[in-house]
N, C-alpha and C positions, 0 to 999 in steps of 0.2 A: 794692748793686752788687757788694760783693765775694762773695756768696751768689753773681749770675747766673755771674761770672768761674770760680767755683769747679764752677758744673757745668758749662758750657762745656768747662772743662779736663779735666773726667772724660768729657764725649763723643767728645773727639777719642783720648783714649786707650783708649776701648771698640773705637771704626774701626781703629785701629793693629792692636789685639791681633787685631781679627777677620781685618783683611788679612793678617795673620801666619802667622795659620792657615791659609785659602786656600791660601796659595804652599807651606807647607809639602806639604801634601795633592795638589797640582797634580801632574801626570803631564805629562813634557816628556820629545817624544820624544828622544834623543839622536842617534839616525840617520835625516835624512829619508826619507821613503817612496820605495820604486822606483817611476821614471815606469809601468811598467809591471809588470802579476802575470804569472810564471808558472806557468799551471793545472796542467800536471804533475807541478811541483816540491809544490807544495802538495797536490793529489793522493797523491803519493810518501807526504810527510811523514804523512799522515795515514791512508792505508790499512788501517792493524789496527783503527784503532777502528771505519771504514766500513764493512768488512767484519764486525766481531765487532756492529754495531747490525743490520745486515740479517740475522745467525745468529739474531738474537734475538727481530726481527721475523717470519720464519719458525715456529721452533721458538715463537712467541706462537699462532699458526695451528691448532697440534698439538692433540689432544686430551688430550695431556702436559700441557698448561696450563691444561685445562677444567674443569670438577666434572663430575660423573655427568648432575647434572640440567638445566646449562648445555646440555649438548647436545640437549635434548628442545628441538623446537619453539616457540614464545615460548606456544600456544595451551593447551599442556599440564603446560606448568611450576607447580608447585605447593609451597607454602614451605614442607609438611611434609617434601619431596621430599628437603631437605638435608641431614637427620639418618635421614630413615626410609629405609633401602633397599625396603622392602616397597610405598612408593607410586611407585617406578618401573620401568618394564618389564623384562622377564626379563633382557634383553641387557645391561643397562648394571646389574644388583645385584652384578656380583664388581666391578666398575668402583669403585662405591660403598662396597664393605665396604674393598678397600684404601685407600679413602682416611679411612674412619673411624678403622682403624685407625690410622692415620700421626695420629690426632689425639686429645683426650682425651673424646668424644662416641662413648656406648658405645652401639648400635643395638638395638630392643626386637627380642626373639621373638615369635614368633605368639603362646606362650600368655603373652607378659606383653601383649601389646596384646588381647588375650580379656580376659586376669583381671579378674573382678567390681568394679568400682568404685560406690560411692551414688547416682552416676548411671546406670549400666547396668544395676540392678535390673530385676524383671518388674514392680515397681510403678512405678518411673518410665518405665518403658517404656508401660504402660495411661496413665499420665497424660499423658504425650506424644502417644501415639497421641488419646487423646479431646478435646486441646488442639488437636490438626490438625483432627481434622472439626468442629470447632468455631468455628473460621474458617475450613475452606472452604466452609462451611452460612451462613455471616452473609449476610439479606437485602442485597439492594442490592451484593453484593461478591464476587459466587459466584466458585466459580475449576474454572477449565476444567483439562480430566487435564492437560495439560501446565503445569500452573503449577509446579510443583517446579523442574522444569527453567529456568523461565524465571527465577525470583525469583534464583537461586544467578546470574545472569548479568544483569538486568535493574533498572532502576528502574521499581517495580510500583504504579499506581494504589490508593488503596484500603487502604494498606499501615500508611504513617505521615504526620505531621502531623496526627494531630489524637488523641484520648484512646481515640476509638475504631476506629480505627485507617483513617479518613478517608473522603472520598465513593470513591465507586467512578467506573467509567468503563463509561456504558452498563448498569449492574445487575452488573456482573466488575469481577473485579479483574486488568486487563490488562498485559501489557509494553510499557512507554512507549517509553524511552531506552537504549540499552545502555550499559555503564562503561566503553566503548571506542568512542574514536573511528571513527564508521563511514561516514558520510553517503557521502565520495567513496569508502570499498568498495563500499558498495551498488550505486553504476552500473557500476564494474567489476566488481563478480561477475557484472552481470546476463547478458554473455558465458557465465559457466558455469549457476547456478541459484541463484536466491534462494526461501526458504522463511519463511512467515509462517502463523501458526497462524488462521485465522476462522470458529471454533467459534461465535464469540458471536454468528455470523447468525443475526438469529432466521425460521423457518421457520413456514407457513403449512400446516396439510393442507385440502385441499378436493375431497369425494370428493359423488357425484351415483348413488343405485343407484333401476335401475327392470330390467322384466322384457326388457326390449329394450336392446342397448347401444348403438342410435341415440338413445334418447330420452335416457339416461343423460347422455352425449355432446353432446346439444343441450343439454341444460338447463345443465352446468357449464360451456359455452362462453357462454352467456347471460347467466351469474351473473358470468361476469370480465370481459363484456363492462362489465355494470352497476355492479361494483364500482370503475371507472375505469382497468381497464387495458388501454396504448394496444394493446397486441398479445400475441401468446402466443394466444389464443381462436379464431383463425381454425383452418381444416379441417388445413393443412402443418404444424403444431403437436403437434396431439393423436396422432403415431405416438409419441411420446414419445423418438423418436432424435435430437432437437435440444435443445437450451438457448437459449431464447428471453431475450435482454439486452431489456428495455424500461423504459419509466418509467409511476409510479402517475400519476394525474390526480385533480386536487384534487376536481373537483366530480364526481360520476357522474353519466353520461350518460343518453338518454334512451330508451327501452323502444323506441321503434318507429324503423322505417329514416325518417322526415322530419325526425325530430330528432336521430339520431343526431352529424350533423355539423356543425347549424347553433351550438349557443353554443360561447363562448369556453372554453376548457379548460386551464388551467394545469400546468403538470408540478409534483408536491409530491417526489417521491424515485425514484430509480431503483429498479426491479425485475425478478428471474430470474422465469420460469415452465420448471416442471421438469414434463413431463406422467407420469403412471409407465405403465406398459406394463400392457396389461390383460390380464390369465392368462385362459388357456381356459377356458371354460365356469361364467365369470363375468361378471355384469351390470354390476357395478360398474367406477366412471369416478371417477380421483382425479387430481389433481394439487398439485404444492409450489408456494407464491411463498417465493421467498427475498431478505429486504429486509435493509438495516442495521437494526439494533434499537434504532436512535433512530427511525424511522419505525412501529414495530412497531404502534405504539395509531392510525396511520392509516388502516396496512392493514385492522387490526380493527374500524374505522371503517366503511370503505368496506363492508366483506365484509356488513355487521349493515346498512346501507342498501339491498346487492343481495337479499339475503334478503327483508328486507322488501318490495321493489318486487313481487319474483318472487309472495310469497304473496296479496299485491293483486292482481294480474296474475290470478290464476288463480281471483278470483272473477266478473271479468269479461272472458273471451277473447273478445275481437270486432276484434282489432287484429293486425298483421301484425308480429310484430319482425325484428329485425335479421338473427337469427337462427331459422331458420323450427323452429318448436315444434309438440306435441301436445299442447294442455293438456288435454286429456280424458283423456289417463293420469295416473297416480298416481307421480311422480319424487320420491324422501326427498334431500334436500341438509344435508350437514354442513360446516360448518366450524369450527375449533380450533385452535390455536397447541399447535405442539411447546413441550415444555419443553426446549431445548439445554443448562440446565446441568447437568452431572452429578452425580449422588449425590455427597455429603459425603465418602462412605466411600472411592470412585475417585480423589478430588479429588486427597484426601490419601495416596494410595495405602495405605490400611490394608486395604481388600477388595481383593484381587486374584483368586479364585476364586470362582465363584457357578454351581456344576455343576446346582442346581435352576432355574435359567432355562433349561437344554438343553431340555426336556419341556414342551407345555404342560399345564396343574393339572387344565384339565376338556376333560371327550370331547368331541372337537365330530367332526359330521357329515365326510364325506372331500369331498363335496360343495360344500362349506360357505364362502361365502367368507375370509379372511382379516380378522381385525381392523383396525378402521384405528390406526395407530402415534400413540402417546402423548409416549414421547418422543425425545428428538432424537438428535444423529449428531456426530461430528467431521468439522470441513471443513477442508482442509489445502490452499493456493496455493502451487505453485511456479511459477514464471516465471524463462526463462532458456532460452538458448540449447541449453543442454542437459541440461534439465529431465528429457526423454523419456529419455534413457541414465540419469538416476539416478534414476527411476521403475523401468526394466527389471530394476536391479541390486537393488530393493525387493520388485518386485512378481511373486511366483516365481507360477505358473498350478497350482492342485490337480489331484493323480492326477482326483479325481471332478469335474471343471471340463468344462464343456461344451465344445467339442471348437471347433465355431467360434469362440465366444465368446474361448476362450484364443489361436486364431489371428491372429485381428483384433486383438487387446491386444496382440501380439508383434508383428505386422508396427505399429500405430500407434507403438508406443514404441523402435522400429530406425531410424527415419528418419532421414536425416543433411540435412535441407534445416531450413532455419530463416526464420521463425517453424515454421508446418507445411508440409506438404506440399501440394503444390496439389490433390493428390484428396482433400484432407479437408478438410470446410466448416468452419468453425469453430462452437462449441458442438455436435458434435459427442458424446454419451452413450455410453459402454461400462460394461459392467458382465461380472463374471467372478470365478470362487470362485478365490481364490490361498491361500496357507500360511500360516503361522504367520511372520512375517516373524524372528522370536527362531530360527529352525531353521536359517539361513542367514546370519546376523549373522557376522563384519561381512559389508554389502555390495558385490558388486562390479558398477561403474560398467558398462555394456555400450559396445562398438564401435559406430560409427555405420557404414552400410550402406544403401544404395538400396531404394527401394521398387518391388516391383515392381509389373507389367502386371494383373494378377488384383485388388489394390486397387480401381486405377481403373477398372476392370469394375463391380467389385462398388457406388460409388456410383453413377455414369452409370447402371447398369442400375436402379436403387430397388430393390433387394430389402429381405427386412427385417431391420430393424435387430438390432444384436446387444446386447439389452440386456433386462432381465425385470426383476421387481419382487421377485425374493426377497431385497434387501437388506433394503428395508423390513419384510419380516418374518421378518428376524432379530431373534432376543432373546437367544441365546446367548454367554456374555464368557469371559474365556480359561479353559479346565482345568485347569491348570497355571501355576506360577509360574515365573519364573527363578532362584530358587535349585534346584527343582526337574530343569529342567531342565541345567543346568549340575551339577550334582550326577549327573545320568546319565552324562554326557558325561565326566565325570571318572572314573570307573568305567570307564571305558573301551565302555560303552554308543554305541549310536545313540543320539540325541535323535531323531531323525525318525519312528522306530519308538514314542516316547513320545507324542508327538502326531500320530500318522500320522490320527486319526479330527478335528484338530482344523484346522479349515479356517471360513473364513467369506469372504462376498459383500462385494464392494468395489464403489465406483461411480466412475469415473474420464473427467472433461468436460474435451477439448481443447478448445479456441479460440485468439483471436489477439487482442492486444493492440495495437488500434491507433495510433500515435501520431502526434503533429503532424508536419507537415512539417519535416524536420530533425534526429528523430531515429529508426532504426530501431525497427520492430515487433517484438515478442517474442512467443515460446510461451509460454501460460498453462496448466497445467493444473490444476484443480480434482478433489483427490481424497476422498472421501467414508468416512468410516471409521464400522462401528456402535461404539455407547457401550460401553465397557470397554476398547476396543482401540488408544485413544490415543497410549497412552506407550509400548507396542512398535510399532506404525508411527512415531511421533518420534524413538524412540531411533536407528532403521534410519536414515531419512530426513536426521538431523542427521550421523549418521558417514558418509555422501559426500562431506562439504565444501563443502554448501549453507550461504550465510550466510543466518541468522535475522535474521526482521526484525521492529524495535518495532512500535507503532504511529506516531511519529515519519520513522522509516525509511521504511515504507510508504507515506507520505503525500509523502516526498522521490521517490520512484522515480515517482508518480506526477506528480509536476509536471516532473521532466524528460520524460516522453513527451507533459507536453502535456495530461492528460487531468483533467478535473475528481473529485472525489472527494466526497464527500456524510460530513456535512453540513456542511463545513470551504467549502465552495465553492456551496452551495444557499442562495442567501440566501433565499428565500420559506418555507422551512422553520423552525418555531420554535424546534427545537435549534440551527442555527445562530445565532437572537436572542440565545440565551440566551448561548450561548459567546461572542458576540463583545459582549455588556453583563457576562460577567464579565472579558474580557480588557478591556475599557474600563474596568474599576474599577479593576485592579491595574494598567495602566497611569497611570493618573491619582494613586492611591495611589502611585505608585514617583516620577510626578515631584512631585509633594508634600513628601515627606518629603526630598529633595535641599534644601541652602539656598537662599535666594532670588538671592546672585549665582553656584551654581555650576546654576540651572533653563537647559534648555533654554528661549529665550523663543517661546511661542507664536505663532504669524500668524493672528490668523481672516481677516484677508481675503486668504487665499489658501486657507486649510482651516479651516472652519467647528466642526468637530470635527474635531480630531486626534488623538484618544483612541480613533474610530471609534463603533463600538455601533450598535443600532435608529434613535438619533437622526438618522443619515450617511443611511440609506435611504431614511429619510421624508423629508428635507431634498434628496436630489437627486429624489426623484417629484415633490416641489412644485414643483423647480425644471421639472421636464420638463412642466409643467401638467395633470399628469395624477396630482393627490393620490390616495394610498389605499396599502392593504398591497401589498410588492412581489412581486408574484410572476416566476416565471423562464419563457419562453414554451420549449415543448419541442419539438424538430424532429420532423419525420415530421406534423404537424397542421394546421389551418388558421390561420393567426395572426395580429392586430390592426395595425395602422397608424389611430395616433391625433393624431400632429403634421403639421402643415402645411410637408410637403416633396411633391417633385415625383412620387414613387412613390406611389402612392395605393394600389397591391392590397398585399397579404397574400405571405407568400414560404411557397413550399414545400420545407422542406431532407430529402433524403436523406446517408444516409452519404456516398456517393461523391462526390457534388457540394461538402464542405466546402473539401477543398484544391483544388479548379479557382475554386471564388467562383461558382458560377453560379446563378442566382437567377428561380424558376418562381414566376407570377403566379398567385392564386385568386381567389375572390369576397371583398371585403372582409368580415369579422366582426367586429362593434360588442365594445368591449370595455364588460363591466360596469362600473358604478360601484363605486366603493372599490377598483380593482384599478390598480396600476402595474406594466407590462409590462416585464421586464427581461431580457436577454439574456449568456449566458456567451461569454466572448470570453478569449483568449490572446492577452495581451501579448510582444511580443519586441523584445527593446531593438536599436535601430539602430546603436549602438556602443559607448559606454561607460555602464555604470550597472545596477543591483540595482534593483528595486522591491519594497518590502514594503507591508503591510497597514497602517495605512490612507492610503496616497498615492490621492491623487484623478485621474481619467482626465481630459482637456481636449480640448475639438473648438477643432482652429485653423481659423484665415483661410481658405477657399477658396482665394483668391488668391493664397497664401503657399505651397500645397503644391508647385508644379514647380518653385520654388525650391528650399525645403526636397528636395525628392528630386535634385536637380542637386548641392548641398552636401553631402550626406551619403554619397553616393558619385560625387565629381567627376573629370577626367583624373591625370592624374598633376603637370599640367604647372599647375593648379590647386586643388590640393591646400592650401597655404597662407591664400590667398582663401576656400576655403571653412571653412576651419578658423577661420578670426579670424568669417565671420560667425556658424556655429554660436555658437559661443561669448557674442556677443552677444544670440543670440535666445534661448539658455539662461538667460541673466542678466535674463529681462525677467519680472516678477511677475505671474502669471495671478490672477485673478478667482477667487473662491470662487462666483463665481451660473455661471460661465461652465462647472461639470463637470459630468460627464454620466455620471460610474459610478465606482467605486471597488475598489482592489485589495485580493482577499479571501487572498490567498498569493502567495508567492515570493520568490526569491530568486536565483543566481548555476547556470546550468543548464551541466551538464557535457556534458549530450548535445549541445548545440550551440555551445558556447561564450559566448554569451551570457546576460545575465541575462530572466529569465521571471518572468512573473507569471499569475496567473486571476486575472480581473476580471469583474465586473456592469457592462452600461452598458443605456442605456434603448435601449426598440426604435425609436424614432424616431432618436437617433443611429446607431443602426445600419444604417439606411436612409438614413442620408444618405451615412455611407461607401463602404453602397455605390455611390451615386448618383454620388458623386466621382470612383470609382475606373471606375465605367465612362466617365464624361464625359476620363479623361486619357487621351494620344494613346498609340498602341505604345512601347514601347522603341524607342531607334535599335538597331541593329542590331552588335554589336561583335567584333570579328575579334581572335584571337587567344584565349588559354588562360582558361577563367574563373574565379574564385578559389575559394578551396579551402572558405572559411569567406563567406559572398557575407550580402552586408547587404540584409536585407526592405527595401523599400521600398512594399508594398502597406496601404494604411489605414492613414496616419498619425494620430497622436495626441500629445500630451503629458504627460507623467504626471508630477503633481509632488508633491515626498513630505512629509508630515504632519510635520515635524521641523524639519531642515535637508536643506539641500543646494538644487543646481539642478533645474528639468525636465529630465527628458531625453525623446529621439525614442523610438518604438516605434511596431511595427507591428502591425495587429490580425487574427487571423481566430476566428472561429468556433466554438465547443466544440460538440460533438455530445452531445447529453442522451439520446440510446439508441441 
């Protein structure tokens, strides 16, 4: 007892000391507060300091308070920038040296940053050099002339993670990611120009030579008819002044006009036909396919089955093809795959001059056709509103330039209307000898300016097109290097007079980008550079203030306009199998390795596979009773109806009919066995919500939809009521047997402000939407301003995502496959 008593008596005198302390420390005002402030008086009292903070906030503004290299740009700032005057521009190095001086960082001279160091020897300099073409020569990992430039700015496929120095992407070694946040630059530059390298298309030659260049002419339009492709082959093609967009067809069709249209024909990959222009007093008939080089082993599929058909054909002519033929003359047909990647030695930029390609080795006849080309080309995409002004400021027209040819390249690239100009059809071919683009660096941006009357003449009238084939046989790479020339120029030389004889052929295809409803259509231009001449077309191209795009990037600019992309969005294709059973691994592998109470908990019965992969595609054909490999049905064809809905024909889609929804009836076409019919559709959320890959697509209630579209955009005066039932019909768990397609990409779309997705759904739900949407009554009719940002409400759906979260609304239309 007398223990507890004794601490008792030491707690209360811990509380004492502490309150002691308290009160001492306590701040107690002595003069109560004035019921009110006066602002002046306080004002008054404090004006030197207010004053002497805003002198300082000013005088912080100054360049008094900046370093040399703070003032560059954010784009060109460089961390050797702060000690070296020598890495920044003329104007700001007295700027620089006084400040070095003010400090104890002594700045190197030219000849201390020359002097020989162990690594600047000429032997490490050869070992350097032969360690570059040594991986840009590795199988599976090639790199295109601009890889220099991209790796110093990009994360590059093919590169690292693994020992040898990883898979490649597509056979290159591509630019994925950039190190800088870009996604929402990308739609706002597309106002000015976006530029992306697409060298690694791979390129098809297909050339037809007989003594007539009708026969020539028939036989290679016969051979692309055979090979499955849906267009490019007909007679409006072959002037070669157009760039034909179409898509491959999986199976090839059949020799004679009764079968030409009856089976089912699936689209495998979208494909260019480029026809080339045929020189005088030559028999010979060529033209390009240019496909993504995940499809490449298809093409070369197809081509090696038309061949074969055609040399069969021709031992028994007694049938009428599609295409009316001579087979009693003798027509030679080649075709070949360019090689697109470039020599090791360009890769890596160690060969830069190769003046014995100017000449060819052996005499040939003047007569004589031209060889057909070996290997490949630089292809360069810009897109953007004003793409054409910094093309004009690139693309200077040679003294020895044909006279029309640089005309027409001047008036197409002065235009001030955006996408193009309405007298110019899209794909669209010019070709035209321009400069040495290094002779006029940097370049300047041109004025935009009206097109005139003489234009629109000149197409309305058909004359002929302004374009020839002497790119393709060119073999000539530059003369001269840039130390070379800059070395003239320093001397107080012309450069222009240096390479006044060095000029080469360019190939440049306008078209138009078109995109879904909701976001504006862009100018595309595709420009065609021959091999060697890479890196001084990019260097030009890059210093306008085009933003570079990964492949990443690329793939975002297209899902804002809406447009599918191959093979990221082609599920009937097996590169798309493949990438979305490795992204199913590494997803599955990621939720895995997390603990078991911090796992997402999965739903099969709302997402069967949530991980996605082959398993998702074959699992919804089953469900559509229509088992087998999915293939994508492609517009412009005659197409299947295999479910039992009230639409019993075939639809026939052209371009222009996607955004009206209108829908032309043909003879039903029995779809083979093993095949499920799937259809590319663009999701658009109806108000709140993202969809990614792999959320499952849901067909609602019939009966549920004039609801649903009364709720989702209701008066003002019911806005509440509709909000609590959304909200309950979001909270209500869909069926995993009840989906009908799957979303292959997307995310949060800037061009419209809602979230988008591409999705696959089967061709029977797709006719039943439509079926719905024609069975609902007009719109009423509504008076007054209509909103700025206006909610789809056409083909409703529900998409609900493989994770967490709710459904949410979206509305569906249609992707265009060519």
């Amino acid at each position: 007892m007398a223990k507890r008593g004794a601490e008792a008596d030491g707690a209360e005198t811990l509380a004492d000391s502490k309150r002691q302390r308290h009160e001492a420390y306590a701040i107690t005002p002595r003069d109560p507060p004035p019921p009110q402030l006066d602002l002046d008086e306080l004002l008054a009292a404090r004006k030197s300091e207010i004053l002497a903070l805003q002198r300082a906030m000013s005088q912080a503004r100054s360049s008094a308070h900046t370093r040399a290299w703070q003032l560059l740009p954010r784009h060109l700032r460089r961390r050797a920038a702060s000690h070296n005057p020598l890495r920044l521009p003329r104007r700001l190095r007295g700027k620089a040296h006084a400040e070095l001086r003010a400090s104890n960082t002594h700045a190197k001279t030219r000849s201390e940053m020359r002097r020989r160091a162990p690594e600047r020897t000429l032997r490490a300099y050869i070992r350097r050099r032969a360690a570059l073409q040594a991986r840009a020569g590795r199988p599976g990992r090639r790199w295109l002339e601009t890889h220099l430039w991209h790796a110093k700015r990009f994360r590059m496929s093919g590169e690292k993670g693994a020992s040898d120095g990883g898979a490649g992407h597509w056979g290159f070694c591509l630019a994925e990611t950039p190190f800088q946040k870009s996604f929402r630059t990308t739609w706002r530059k597309s106002a000015y120009a976006l530029l992306h390298d697409a060298s690694y298309t791979a390129a098809f030659y297909v050339g037809a030579r007989a003594r007539r260049v009708t026969d020539a002419t028939a036989r290679l339009q016969l051979l692309l008819h055979l090979a499955g492709v849906a267009h490019g082959w007909e007679d409006e093609w072959t002037s070669g002044a157009r760039l034909c967009e179409t898509v491959l067809l999986d199976r090839p069709r059949g020799m004679h006009k009764a079968r030409a249209s009856a089976p089912f024909l699936p689209a495998l990959a979208p494909l260019r036909v480029l026809w080339l222009p045929r020189a005088e007093r030559h028999t010979r008939r060529a033209c390009l396919l240019l496909v993504h080089p995940a499809a490449a082993w298809d093409v070369q599929q197809s081509l090696t089955h038309a061949l074969d058909a055609i040399h069969a054909e021709q031992r028994r002519p007694r049938h009428v093809c599609i295409v009316p033929q001579r087979w009693n003359k003798h027509v030679a047909l080649t075709a070949h795959a360019l090689d697109m990647a470039p020599p090791a030695s360009i890769a890596a930029g160690v060969l830069h001059t190769d003046t014995t390609c100017r000449a060819p080795t052996t005499l040939e006849p003047v007569d004589a056709p031209p060889l057909p080309p070996t290997t490949g080309f630089n292809v360069f995409e810009l897109v953007g509103d004003r793409a054409a002004h910094v093309l004009r400021g690139v693309l200077q027209p040679a003294a020895d330039a044909d006279r029309d040819q640089a005309h027409m390249l001047s008036r197409v690239l002065q235009h001030s209307t955006a996408p193009l100009p309405p007298w110019l059809p899209s794909g669209t071919v010019l070709s035209c000898r321009v400069d040495d683009p290094r002779l006029h660096f940097p370049p300047k941006n041109a004025a935009p300016s009206a097109a005139s009357g003489d234009d629109v003449a000149w197409v309305q009238d058909g004359r002929p097109s302004y374009t020839d084939a002497a790119f393709f046989e060119h073999r000539a790479r530059p003369s001269y290097t840039q130390s070379q020339i800059d070395r003239r120029r320093a001397m107080g030389g012309d450069a222009a007079a240096l390479t006044s004889l060095d000029t080469l052929p360019v190939v440049l295809i306008a078209r138009t980008l078109q995109a879904a409803p909701g976001a504006r259509d862009l100018a595309a231009y595709t420009l065609l550079v021959p091999r060697g001449w890479g890196a001084a077309f990019w260097m030009s191209l890059v210093h306008t203030g085009a933003l570079v795009l990964g492949q990443a990037q690329y793939r975002t600019l297209h899902l804002n306009m809406g447009r599918a992309q191959f093979p990221h969005d082609w599920i009937s294709h097996p590169a798309h199998m493949r990438a979305s059973e490795a992204e199913a691994h590494t997803l599955r592998a990621a939720w895995e390795a997390r603990p078991p109470a911090k796992r997402v908990p999965l739903r099969p019965s709302v997402c069967a596979h949530p991980f996605g992969g082959p398993a998702l595609w074959t699992t919804l054909a089953e469900q559509a009773g229509t088992p087998g490999t999915p293939v994508l049905v492609p517009s412009g064809e005659a197409q299947p109806s295999g479910a039992p809905v009230p639409m019993r024909a075939t639809a026939l889609w052209a371009r222009r009919q996607y955004e009206g929804g209108l829908l032309r009836s043909r003879v039903r076409a029995p779809v083979p066995a093993g095949l499920a019919p799937f259809v590319l559709v663009l999701l658009t959320a109806c108000g709140r919500g993202a969809f990614a890959a792999p959320a499952t697509v849901h067909l609602p209630p019939a009966d549920t939809v004039p609801q649903w579209r009364h709720a989702l955009c209701p008066p003002t005066s019911q806005r509440d009521e509709a909000r609590r039932q959304l909200q309950g019909w979001e909270h209500t768990e869909l069926a995993a047997h009840t989906a009908i397609g799957a979303v292959t990409s997307g995310d949060y779309a800037l061009a419209t402000g809602h979230g988008r997705a591409l999705a696959a759904i089967t061709w029977d739900a797709w006719l039943e939407l439509e079926r719905r949407e024609a069975a609902m009554p007009l719109p009423e009719r509504t008076w007054g301003r209509q909103k700025r940002n206006r909610v789809p409400l056409e083909r409703l759906v529900l998409v609900s995502p493989a994770w967490r979260g709710v459904p949410r609304f979206a509305s569906v239309q249609r992707v265009p496959t060519m």
